[in-house]
Backbone bond lengths (Angstrom), bond angles and torsions (degrees), N, CA, C in turn:
res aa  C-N    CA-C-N  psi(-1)  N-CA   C-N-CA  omega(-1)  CA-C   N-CA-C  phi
1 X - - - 1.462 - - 1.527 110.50 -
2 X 1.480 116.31 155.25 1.286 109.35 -176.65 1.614 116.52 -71.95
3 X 1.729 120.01 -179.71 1.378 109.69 -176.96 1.648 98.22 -82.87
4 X 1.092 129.51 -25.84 1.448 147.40 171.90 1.520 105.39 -27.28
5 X 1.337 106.34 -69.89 1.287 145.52 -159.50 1.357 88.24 -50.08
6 X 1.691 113.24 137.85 2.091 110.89 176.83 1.370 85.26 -114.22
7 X 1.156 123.65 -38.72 1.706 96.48 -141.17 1.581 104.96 -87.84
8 X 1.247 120.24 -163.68 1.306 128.79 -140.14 1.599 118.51 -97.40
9 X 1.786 85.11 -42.13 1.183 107.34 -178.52 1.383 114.51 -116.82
10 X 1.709 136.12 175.19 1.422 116.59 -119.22 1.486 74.10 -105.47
11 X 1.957 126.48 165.41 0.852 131.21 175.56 1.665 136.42 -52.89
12 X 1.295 117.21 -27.69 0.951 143.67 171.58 1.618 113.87 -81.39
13 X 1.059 94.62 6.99 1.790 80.53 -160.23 1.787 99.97 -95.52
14 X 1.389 113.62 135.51 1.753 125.69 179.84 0.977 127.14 -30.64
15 X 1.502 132.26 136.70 1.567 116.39 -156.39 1.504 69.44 -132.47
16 X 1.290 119.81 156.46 1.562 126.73 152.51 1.711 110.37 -97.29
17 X 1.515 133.74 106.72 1.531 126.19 -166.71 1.170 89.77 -128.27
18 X 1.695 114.60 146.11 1.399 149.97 144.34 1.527 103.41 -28.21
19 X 1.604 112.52 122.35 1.503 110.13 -173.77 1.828 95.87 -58.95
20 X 1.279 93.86 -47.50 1.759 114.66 -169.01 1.814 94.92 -30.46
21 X 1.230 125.30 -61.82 1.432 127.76 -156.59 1.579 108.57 -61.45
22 X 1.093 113.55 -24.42 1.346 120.73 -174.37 1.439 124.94 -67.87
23 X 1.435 98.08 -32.77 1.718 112.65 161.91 1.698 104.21 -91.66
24 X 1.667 122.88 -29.70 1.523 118.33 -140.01 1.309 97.04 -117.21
25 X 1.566 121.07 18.64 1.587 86.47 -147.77 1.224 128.74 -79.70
26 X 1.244 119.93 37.53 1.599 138.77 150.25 1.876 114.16 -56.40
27 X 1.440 99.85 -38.07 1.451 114.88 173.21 1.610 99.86 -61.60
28 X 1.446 148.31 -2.88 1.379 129.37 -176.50 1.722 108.41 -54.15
29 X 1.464 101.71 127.81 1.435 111.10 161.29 1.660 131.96 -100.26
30 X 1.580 110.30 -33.36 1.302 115.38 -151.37 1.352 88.30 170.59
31 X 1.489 102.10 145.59 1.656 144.03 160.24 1.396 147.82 -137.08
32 X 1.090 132.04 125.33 1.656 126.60 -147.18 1.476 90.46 -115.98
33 X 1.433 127.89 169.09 1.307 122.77 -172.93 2.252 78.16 -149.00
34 X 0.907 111.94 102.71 1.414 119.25 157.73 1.344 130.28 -33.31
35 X 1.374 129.08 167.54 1.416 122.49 -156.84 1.639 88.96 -90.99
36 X 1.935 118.00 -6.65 1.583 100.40 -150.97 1.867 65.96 -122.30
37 X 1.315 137.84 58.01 1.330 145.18 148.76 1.955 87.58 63.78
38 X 1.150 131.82 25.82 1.558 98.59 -177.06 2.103 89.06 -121.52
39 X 1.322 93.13 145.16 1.525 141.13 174.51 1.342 106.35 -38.69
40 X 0.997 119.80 107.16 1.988 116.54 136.78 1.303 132.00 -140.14
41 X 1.624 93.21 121.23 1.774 108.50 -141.12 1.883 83.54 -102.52
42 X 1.491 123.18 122.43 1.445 119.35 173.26 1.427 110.68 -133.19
43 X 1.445 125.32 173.18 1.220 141.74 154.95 1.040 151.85 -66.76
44 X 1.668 103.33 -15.53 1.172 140.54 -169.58 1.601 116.31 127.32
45 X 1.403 109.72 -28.74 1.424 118.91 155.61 1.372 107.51 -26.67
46 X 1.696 107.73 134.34 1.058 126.91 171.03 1.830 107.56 -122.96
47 X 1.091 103.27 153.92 1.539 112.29 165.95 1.809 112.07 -80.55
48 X 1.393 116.80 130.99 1.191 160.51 157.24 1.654 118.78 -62.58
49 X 1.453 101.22 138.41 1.480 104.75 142.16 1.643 143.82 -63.24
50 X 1.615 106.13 -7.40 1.346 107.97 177.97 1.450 105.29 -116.48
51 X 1.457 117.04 117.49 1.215 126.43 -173.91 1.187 117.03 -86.11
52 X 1.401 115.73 8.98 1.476 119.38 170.35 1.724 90.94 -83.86
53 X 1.052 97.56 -64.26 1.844 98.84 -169.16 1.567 125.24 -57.04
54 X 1.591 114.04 -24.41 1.398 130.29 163.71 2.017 102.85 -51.30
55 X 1.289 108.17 -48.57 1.425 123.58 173.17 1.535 98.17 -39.83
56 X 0.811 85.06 -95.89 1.968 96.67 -174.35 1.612 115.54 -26.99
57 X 1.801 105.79 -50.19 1.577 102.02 174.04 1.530 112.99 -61.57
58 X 1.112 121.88 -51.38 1.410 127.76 -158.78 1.778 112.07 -109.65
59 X 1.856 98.97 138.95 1.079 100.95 -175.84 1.250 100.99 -115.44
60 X 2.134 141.63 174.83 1.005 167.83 -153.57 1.371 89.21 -126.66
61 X 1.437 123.97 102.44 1.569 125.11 156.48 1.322 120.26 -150.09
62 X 1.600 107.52 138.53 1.272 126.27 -168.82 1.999 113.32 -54.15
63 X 1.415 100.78 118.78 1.313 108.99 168.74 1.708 131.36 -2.86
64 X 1.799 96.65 -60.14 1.295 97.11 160.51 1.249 142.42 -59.76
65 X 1.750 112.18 -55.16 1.081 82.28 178.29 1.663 113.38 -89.83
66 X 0.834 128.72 58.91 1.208 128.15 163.56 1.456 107.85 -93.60
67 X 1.237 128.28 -50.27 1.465 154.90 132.48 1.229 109.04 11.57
68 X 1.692 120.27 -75.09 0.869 141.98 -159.02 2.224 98.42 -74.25
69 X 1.235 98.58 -50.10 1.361 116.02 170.72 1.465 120.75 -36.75
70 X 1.586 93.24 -62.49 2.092 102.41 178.70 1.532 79.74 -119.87
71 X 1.358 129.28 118.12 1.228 133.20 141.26 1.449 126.73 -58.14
72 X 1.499 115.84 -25.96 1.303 109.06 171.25 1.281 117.39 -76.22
73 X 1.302 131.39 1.30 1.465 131.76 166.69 1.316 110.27 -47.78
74 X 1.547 120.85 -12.56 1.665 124.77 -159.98 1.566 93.35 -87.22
75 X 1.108 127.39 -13.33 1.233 120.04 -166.93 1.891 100.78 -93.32
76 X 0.947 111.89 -23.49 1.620 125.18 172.76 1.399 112.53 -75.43
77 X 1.755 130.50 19.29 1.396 121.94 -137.88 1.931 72.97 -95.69
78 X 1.429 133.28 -32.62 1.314 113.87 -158.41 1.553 102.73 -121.06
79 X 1.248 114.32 32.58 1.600 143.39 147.08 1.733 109.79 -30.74
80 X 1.230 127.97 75.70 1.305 121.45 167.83 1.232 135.36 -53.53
81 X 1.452 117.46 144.58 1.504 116.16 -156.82 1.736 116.85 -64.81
82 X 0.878 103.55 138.25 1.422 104.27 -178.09 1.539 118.51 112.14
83 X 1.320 118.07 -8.56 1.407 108.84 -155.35 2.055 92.53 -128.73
84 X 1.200 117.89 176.84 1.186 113.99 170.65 1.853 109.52 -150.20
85 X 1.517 109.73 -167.98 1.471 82.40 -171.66 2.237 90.48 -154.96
86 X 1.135 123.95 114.21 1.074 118.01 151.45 1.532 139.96 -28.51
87 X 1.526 111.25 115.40 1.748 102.65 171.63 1.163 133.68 -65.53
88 X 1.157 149.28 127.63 1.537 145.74 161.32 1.347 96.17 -88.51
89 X 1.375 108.73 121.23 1.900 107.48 159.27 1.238 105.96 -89.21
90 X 1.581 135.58 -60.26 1.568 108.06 152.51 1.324 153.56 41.83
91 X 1.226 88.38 -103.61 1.298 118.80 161.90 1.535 120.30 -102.36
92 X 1.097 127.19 16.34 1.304 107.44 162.08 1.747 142.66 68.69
93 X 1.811 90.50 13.09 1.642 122.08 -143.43 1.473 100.74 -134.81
94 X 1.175 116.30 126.45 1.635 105.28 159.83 1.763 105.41 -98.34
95 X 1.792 107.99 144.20 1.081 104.55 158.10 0.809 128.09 -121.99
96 X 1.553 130.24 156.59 1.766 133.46 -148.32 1.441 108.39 -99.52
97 X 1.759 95.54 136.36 1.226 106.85 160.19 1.594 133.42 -94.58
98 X 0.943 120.11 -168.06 1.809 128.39 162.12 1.368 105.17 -131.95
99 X 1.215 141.37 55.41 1.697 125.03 -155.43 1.615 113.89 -49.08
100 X 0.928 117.78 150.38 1.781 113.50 175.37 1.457 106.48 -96.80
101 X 1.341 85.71 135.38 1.833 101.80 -170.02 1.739 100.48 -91.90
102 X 1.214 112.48 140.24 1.451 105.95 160.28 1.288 158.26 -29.63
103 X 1.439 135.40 73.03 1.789 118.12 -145.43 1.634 91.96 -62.69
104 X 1.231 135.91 -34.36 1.533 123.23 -165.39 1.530 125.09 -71.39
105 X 1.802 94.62 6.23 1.614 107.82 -175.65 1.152 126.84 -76.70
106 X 1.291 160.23 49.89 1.500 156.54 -153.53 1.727 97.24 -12.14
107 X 1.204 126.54 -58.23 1.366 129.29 -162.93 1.302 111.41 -59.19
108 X 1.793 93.97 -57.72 1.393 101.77 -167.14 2.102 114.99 -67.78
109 X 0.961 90.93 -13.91 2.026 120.74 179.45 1.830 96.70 -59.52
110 X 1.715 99.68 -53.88 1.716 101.27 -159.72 1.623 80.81 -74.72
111 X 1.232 139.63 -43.32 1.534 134.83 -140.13 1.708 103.50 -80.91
112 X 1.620 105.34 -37.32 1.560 98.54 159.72 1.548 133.01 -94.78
113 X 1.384 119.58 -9.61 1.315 112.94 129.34 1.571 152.43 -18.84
114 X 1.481 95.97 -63.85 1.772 122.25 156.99 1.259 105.19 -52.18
115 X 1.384 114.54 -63.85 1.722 122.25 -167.71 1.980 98.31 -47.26
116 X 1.334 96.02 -56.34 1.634 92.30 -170.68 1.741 101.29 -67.51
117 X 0.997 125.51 -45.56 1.850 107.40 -177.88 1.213 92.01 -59.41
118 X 1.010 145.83 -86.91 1.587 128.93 -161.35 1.427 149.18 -52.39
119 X 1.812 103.15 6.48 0.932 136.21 174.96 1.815 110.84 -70.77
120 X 1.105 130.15 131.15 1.641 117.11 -165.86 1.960 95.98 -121.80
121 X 1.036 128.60 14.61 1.452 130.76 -172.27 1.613 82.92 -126.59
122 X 1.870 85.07 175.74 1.391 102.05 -169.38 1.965 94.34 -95.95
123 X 1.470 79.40 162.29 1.891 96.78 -168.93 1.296 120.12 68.92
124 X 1.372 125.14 -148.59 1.500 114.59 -171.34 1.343 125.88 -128.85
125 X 0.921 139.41 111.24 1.536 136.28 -168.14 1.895 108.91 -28.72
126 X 1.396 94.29 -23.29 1.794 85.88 173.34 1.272 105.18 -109.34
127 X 1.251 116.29 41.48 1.559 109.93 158.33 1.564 116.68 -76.42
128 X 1.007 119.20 124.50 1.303 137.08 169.72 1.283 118.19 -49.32
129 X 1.842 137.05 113.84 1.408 132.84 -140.21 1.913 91.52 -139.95
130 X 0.933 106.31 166.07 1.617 113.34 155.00 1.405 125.40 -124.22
131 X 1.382 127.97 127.69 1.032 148.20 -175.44 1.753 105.81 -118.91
132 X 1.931 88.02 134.81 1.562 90.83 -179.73 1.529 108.79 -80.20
133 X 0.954 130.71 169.90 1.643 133.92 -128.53 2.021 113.52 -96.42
134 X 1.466 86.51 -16.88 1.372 106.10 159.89 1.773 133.22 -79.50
135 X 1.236 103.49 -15.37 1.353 138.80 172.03 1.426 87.83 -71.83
136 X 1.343 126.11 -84.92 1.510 131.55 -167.75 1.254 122.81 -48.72
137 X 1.437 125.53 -5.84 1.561 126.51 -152.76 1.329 89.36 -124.47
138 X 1.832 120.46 135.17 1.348 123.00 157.60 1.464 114.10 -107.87
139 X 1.126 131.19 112.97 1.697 142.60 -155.04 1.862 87.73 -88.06
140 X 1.768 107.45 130.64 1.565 92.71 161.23 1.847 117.25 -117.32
141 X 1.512 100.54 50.23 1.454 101.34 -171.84 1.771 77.77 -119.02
142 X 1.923 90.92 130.21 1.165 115.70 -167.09 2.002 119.75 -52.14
143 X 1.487 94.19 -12.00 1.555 109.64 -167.44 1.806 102.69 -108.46
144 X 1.472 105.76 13.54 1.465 89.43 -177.23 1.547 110.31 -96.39
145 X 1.323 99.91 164.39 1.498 102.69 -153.95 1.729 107.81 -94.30
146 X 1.566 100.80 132.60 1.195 98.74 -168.11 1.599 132.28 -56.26
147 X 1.322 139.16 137.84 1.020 137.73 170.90 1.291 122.06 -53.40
148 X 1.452 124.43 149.58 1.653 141.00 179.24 1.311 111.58 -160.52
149 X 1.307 109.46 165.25 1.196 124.00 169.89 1.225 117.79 -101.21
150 X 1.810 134.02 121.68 1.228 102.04 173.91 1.847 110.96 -129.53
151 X 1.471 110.49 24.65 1.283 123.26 167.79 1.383 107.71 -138.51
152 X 1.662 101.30 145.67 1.454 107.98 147.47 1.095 119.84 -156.08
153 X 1.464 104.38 157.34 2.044 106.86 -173.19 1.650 83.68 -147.43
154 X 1.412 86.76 129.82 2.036 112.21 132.28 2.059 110.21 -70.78
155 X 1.317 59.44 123.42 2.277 56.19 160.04 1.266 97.74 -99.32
156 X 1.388 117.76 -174.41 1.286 140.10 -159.30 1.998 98.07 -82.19
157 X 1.311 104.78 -35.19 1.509 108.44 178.33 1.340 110.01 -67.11
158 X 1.746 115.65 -45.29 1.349 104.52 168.74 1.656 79.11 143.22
159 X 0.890 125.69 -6.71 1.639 119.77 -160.21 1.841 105.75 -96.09
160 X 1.176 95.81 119.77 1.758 118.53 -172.17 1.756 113.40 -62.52
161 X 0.926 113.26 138.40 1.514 112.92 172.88 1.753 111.49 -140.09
162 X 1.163 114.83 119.94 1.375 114.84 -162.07 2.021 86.04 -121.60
163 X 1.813 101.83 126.65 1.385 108.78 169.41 1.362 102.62 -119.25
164 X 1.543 110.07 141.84 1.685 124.63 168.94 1.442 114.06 -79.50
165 X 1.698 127.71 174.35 1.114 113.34 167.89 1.467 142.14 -96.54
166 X 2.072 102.65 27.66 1.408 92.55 158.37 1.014 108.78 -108.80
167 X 1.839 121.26 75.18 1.689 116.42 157.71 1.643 73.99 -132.49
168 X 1.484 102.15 129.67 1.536 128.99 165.26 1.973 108.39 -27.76
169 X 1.090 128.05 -54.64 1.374 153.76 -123.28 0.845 143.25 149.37
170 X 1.486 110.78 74.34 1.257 133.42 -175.77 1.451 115.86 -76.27
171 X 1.429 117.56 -12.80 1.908 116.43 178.71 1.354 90.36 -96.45
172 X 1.193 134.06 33.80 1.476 123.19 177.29 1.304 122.60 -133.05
173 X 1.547 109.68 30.07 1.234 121.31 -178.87 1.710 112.87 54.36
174 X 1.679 105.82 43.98 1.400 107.30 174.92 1.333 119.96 -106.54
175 X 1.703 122.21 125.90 1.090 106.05 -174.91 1.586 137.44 -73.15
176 X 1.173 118.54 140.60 1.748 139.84 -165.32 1.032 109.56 -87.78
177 X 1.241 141.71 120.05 1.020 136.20 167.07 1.694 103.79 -77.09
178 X 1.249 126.31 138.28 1.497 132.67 -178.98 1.776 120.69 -107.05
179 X 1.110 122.83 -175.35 1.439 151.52 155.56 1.710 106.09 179.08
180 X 1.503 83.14 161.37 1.628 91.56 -175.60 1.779 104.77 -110.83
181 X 1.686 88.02 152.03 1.799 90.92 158.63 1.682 93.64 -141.49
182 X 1.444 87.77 -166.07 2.037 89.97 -164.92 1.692 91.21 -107.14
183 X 1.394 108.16 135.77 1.601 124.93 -157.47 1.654 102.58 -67.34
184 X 1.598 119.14 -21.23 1.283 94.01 169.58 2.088 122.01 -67.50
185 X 1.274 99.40 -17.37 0.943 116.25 -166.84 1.994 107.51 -73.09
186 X 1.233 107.91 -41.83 1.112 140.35 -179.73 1.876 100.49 -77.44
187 X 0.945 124.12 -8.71 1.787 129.84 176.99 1.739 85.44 -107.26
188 X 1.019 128.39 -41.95 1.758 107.91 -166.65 1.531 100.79 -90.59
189 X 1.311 124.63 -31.72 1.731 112.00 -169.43 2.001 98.00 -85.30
190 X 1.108 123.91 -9.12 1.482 143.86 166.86 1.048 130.41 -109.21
191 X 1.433 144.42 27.44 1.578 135.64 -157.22 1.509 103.36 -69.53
192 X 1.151 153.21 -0.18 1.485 144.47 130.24 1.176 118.24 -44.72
193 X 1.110 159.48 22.05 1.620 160.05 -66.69 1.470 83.25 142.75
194 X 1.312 107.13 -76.99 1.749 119.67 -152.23 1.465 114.72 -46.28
195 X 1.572 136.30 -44.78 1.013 108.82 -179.14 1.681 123.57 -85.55
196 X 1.335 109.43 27.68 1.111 115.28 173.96 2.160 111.80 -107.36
197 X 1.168 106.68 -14.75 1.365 116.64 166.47 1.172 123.06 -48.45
198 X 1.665 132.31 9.17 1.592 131.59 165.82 1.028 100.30 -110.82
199 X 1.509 137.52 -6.39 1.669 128.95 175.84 1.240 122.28 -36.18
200 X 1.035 108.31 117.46 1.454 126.52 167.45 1.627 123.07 -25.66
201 X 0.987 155.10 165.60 1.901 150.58 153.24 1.419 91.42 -66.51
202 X 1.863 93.35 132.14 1.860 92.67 179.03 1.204 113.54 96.37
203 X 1.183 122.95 -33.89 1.716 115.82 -159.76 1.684 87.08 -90.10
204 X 1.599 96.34 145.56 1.349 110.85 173.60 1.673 111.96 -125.75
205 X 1.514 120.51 143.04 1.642 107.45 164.72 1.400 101.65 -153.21
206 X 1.574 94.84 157.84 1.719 113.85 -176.48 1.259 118.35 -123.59
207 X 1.197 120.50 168.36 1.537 121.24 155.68 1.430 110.00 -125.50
208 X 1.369 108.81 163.08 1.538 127.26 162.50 1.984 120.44 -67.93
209 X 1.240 104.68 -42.29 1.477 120.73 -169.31 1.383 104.24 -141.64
210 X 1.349 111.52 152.93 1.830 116.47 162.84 1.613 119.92 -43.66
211 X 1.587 104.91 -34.23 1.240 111.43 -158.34 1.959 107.52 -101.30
212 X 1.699 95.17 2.73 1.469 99.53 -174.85 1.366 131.78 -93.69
213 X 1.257 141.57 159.84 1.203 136.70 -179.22 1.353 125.67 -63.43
214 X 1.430 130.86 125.84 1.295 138.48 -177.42 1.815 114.95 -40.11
215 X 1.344 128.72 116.28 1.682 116.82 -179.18 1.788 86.05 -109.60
216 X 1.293 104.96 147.53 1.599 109.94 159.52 1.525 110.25 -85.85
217 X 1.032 126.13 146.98 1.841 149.23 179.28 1.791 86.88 -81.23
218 X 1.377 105.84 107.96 1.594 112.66 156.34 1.205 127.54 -107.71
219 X 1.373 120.10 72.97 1.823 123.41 148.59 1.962 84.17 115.70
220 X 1.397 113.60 -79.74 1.641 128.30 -162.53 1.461 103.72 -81.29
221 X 1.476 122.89 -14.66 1.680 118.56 -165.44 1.167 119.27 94.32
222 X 1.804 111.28 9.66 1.611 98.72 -170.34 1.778 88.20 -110.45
């Protein structure tokens, strides 16, 4: 692929798109990225039981120009498989999902199965986590400032909370505004994160900078 080239997967490769976007694509709503890395870019269109009419909504188009279509797709280029992410026109931002897969699915059953054997931390890569709200948001104005993590705590239940660094002070009993995604999901868009994924219930740690070394929070915050 060229050095040009952002996204992940190869230019050519099948996009499933909303007929609607093709004339509208101001209408972008939402995009899912599959467990096997492939695209479906919609309007809000959903898939149906009648596959005649799924026809009509949805078209077969090549990666690129899809690209070329929503340019902000470039900001989704390191979008891990499985997960998808809501548009804000707004703001100018996509924010991330975890979509929930079906438990009554035979397929979808073996696919999180796999996910959990290959999981090497404690609990389950689809454990359900909270992230402060800047965490969740991918900005596509070329000057926005990159995302990090610069807290994390187990609570005592076991339940993860990962804060970025636009909350002022987060060891200071400041409140976070949250949303959740599922923590395997939260180990690939963060892998600085990862060697902190055996923490104990209770254990808390911070950093100073994106680029700084993890300290644990002992008892007072020092």
């Amino acid at each position: 692929m060229s050095q040009d080239w952002p996204m992940g997967q190869e230019p050519h490769a099948a996009v499933l798109v909303a007929q609607g976007l093709i004339e509208h694509p101001e209408n972008l709503d939402h995009v899912l990225l599959d467990d096997e890395e492939g695209w479906f870019v919609s309007d809000g269109s959903e898939f149906g039981d009648d596959p005649e009419l799924d026809g009509e909504q949805f078209a077969t188009v090549c990666l690129h120009d899809v690209v070329e279509l929503l340019p902000q797709l470039r900001a989704l280029a390191k979008l891990p498989a499985g997960m998808g992410a809501n548009w804000d026109a707004d703001s100018a931002s996509w924010v991330l999902i975890s979509p929930l897969v079906p438990s009554d699915d035979e397929e979808a059953r073996a696919y999180r199965e796999a996910r959990d054997a290959a999981w090497p931390h404690a609990g389950s890569p689809m454990d359900e986590v909270n992230l402060s709200l800047g965490l969740m948001e991918i900005a596509t104005a070329a000057d926005a400032p990159a995302r990090s993590v610069r807290y994390v705590s187990r609570e005592e239940d076991g339940t993860w909370m990962f804060v970025g660094f636009e909350v002022p002070d987060p060891d200071e009993q400041t409140e976070v505004e949250v949303d959740t995604l599922e923590l395997g999901h939260v180990a690939e868009l963060y892998p600085d994160v990862v060697e902190l994924l055996d923490a104990e219930p209770g254990e808390v740690f911070f950093r100073e900078a994106p680029d700084a070394e993890w300290l644990q929070v002992i008892d007072d915050g020092e």
